[in-house]
C-alpha positions in Angstrom: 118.0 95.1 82.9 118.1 91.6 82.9 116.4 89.6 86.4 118.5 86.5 87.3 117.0 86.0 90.7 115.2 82.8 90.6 112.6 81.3 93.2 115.2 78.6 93.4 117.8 81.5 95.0 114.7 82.6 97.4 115.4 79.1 98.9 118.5 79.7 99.7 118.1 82.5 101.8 118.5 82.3 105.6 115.1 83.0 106.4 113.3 80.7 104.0 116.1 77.9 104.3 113.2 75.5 106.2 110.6 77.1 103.5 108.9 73.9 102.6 108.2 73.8 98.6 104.1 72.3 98.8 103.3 73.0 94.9 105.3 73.8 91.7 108.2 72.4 92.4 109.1 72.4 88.8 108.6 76.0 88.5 111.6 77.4 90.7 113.6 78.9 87.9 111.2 81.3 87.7 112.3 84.9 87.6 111.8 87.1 90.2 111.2 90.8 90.1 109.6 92.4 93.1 108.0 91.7 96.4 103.9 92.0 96.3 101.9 91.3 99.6 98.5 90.9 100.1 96.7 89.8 102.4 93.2 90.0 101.3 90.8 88.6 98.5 92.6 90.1 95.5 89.6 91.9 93.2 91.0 91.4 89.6 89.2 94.4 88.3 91.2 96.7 90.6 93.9 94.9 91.1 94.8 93.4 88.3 97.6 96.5 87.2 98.8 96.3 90.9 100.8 92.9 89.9 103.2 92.1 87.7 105.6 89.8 86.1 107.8 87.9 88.7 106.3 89.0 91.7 106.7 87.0 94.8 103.8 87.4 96.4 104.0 86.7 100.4 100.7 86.1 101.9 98.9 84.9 105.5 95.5 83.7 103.5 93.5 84.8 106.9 90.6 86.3 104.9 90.6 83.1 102.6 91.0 80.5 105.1 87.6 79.8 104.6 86.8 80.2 101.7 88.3 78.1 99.0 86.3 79.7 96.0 88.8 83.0 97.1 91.7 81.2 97.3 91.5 79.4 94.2 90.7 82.5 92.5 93.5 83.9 94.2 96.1 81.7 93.4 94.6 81.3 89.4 95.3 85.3 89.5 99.2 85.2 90.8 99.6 82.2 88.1 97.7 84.5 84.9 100.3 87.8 85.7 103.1 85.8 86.0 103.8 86.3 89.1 107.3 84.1 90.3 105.5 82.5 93.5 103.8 82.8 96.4 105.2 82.8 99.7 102.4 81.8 102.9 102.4 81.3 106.1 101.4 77.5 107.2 99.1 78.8 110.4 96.1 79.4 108.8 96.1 77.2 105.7 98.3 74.7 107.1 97.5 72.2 103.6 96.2 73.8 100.3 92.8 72.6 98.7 93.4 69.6 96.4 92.2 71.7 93.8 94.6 74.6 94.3 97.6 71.9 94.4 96.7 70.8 91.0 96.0 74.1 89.5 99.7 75.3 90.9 101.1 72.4 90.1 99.7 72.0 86.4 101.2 75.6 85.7 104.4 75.1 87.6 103.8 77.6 90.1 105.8 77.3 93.3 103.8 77.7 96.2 105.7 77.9 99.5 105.0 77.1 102.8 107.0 79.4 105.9 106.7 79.1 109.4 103.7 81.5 110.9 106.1 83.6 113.3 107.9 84.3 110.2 108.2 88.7 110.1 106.9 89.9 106.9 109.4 92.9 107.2 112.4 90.8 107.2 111.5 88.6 104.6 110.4 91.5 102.4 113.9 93.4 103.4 116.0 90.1 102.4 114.5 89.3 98.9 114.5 92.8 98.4 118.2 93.0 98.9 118.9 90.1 97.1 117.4 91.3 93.8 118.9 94.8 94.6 122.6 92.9 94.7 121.8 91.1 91.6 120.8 94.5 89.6 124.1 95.8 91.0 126.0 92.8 90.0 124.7 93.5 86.5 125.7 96.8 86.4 129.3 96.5 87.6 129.4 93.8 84.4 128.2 96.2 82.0 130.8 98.9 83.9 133.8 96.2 83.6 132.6 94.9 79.8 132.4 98.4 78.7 136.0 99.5 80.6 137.2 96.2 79.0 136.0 97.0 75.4 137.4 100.7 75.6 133.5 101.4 74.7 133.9 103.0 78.4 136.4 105.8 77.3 135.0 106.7 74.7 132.1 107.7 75.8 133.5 109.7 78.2 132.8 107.5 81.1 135.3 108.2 83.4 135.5 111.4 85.0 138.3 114.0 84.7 142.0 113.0 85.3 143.5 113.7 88.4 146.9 113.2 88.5 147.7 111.6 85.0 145.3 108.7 86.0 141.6 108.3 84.6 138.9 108.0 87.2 135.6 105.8 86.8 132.7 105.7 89.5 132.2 102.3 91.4 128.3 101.5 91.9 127.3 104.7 91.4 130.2 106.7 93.8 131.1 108.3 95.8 134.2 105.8 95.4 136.4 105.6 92.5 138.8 103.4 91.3 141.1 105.1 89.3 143.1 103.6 86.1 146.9 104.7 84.7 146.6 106.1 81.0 147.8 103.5 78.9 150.6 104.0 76.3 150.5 103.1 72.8 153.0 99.9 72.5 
């Protein structure tokens, strides 16, 4: 399946409208796939298979606060997976490390800056819905293309008639929306 949520869309959400963008500004067309949190000094060796490609990673940096050798490393790990960008609270880093800036900003990787009261759970719940819509959105395209190309039919992708008319799931049921036979002109 195809990922068309972008860091750019992120933005646009209600809850990270006053996000302010502090790094990677040219990286917001990056794709996102998942949420990721963490909260501590990530150990590559045993967390390196825990990330992945287009994560958003959403993060406090309370354990690294001090500690710019950990949140450099930190930040060089999100960048090497691929990860989309990297969501943090401003109350305990409230401006990143010079160094950090140009590492994130020489890779394109957004780095953005939310508000401290900011709940975790929310945020998590929003992006999560809005790459759960997108992966729906896809799916109703492949439903309508395939409908459209008669592909749909042929395979047997409708379920049984009822009443003369052909019926096809929507988003998985339990609704259907149900189509007339068509006659040959």
């Amino acid at each position: 399946m195809r990922v068309s949520v972008t860091v750019r869309d992120l933005l646009k959400l209600e809850r990270l409208s006053s996000a302010k963008v502090i790094t990677g500004a040219d990286g917001l067309d990056r794709k996102v796939s998942r949420v990721n949190f963490t909260d501590t000094p990530v150990n590559e060796e045993v967390d390196f298979d825990l990330l992945s490609k287009g994560d958003v990673f959403i993060c406090s940096f309370y354990a690294m606060q001090n500690n710019e050798a950990l949140l450099y490393q930190s930040i060089d790990l999100y960048i090497r997976t691929g990860s989309a960008c990297c969501i943090a609270l401003d109350e305990f880093i409230p401006q990143l490390p010079q160094r950090i800036m140009e590492l994130a900003n020489q890779h394109q990787y957004p780095i953005l800056h939310i508000d401290g009261l900011t709940p975790y759970a929310e945020l998590i719940r929003d992006i999560t819905l809005l790459i759960l819509m997108d992966q729906d959105k896809d799916i109703m395209e492949s439903r309508i293309s395939r409908l459209l190309s008669g592909e749909a039919a042929a395979s047997g992708f409708g379920l049984p008639e009822r009443g003369g008319r052909r019926r096809f799931p929507i988003c998985g049921g339990p609704c259907y929306a149900e189509w007339p036979e068509c006659a040959a002109v």
